[in-house]
Residue, then its C-alpha position, 0 to 999 in steps of 0.5 A: x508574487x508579481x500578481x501579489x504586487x499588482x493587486x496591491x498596486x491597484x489597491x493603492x490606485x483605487x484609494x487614490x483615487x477615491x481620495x482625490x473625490x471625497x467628501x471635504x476632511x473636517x478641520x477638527x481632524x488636525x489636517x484639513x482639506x484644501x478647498x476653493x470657496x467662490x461666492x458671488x458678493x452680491x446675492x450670496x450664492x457661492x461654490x466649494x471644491x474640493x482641491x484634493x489637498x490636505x493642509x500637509x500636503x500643500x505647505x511651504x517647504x521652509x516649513x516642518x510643523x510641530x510633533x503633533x501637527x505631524x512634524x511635517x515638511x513642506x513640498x510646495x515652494x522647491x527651488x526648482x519651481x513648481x506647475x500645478x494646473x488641470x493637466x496635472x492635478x485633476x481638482x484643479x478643473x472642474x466643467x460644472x464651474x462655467x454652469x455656475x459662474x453662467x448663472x451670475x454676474x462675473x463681476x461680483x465674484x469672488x474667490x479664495x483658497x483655504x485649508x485649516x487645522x483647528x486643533x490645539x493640544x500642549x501636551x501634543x505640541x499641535x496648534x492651530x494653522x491655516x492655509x490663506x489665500x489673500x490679494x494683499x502682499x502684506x496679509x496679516x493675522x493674531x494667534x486670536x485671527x487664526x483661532x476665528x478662521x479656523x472654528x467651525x462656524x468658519x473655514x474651518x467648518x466647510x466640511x459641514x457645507x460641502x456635505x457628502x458632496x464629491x468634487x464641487x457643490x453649490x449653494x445659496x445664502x452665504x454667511x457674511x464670513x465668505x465675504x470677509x475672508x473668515x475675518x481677515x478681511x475682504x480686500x484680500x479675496x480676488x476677482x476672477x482671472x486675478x493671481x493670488x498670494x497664498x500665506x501660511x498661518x500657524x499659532x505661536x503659543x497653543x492658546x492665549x496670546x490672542x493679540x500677538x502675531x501668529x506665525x507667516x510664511x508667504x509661498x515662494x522660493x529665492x526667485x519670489x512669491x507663488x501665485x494662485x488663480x482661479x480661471x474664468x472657466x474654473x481652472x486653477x493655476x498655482x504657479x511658482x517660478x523656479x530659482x536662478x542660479x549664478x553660473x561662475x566661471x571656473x578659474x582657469x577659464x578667467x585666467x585664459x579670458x585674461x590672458x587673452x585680453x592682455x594678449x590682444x592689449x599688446x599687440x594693439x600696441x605694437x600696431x600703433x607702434x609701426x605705424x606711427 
């Protein structure tokens, strides 16, 4: 039985581990990968990686999704804090990045993080969702923003770019898209080493209602925002700080503090007294 379990336990290991090193999970699937686009704005080349996330894995924990996006809840922003760098997420590091940026001008180089669900079915209650990282404090986007970022000629289809390809892959002649953050804008794509804020963006309605607000969730907890940055030799940091609590003091060492206090009053008082 115990080698039943072992077996079983290296099994799970194994696809894990192959999990993590995959080719990208297309957006169509209703849960997309996680992925890290950096392109050079200049002459276009870019690079993808594979975070090893699925968009469900990597949300808000004030979030539960719709039935049909798998009424998922959220890990990602505990108020206890949360680390995530190349020490304990093997993704997040990636030695052919410096091969990479050593070919281009640091400076033009631009980057964000992404994941996206393109799926929308009422009868399913699922609708179209994001994963954004943005530079802007303030990022915004439409139900009709969120349809455009998450087809498949955008975020959504980077699948189709990464190919079979295992932890990162390379290319050149970006589309304009890359540059403009899939439409939500280019001030919200950062420079090399500059923390990011990272958004959540689900439809309000499962289609229509183009030009209403979708639904926004920036990562954080009662402490603040969750940051994201992409390190000058390829690491990524997602750093969220935790929540402090207030400590009261229990009452009866308040009544002792204030006896104390009234104890010490007193017998200034007295020391007055005499000497006058």
């Amino acid at each position: 039985m115990k080698l039943k379990l072992k077996m079983i336990a290296a099994a799970v290991a194994m696809v894990s581990a192959a999990g993590a090193n995959a080719a990208l999970v297309d957006a169509s699937t209703g849960n997309g990968s996680v992925a890290l686009l950096a392109v050079n704005v200049s002459t276009g080349d870019y690079y993808i990686r594979d975070l090893g996330f699925l968009l469900n894995d990597f949300l808000p924990s004030s979030i539960t999704t719709r039935p049909g996006d798998g009424a998922v809840t959220g890990t990602r922003t505990p108020e206890a804090g949360l680390l995530l760098n190349s020490s304990n997420t093997a993704n997040f590091s990636d030695a052919s990045f410096s091969s990479w940026v050593g070919g281009q001008n640091a400076a033009d180089i631009r980057w964000l993080v992404t994941g996206s669900d393109s799926t929308a079915n009422s009868g399913a209650q699922s609708v179209r969702r994001a994963l954004v990282s943005s530079i802007n404090p303030a990022e915004t986007a439409t139900n009709g923003n969120i349809d455009g970022y998450t087809a498949s000629g955008a975020a959504g289809g980077l699948s189709a770019f990464f190919g079979s390809a295992t932890l990162s892959m390379t290319g050149t002649g970006a589309p304009s898209n890359f540059t403009s953050n899939f439409g939500l804008g280019a001030d919200g794509l950062a420079s090399l080493d500059q923390a990011a804020s990272l958004f959540y963006f689900a439809r309000t309605t499962y289609t229509g209602s183009t030009t209403v607000q979708a639904e926004r969730t920036q990562y954080g907890n009662s402490a603040g925002f969750a940051s994201i940055t992409l390190e000058s030799d390829g690491d990524v940091v997602y750093a969220l700080a935790p929540a402090v609590s207030a400590v009261p003091v229990p009452a009866a060492v308040w009544l002792l503090g204030s006896g104390l206090f009234g104890l010490g009053a007193m017998a200034r008082r007295r020391k007055a007294a005499a000497l006058a």
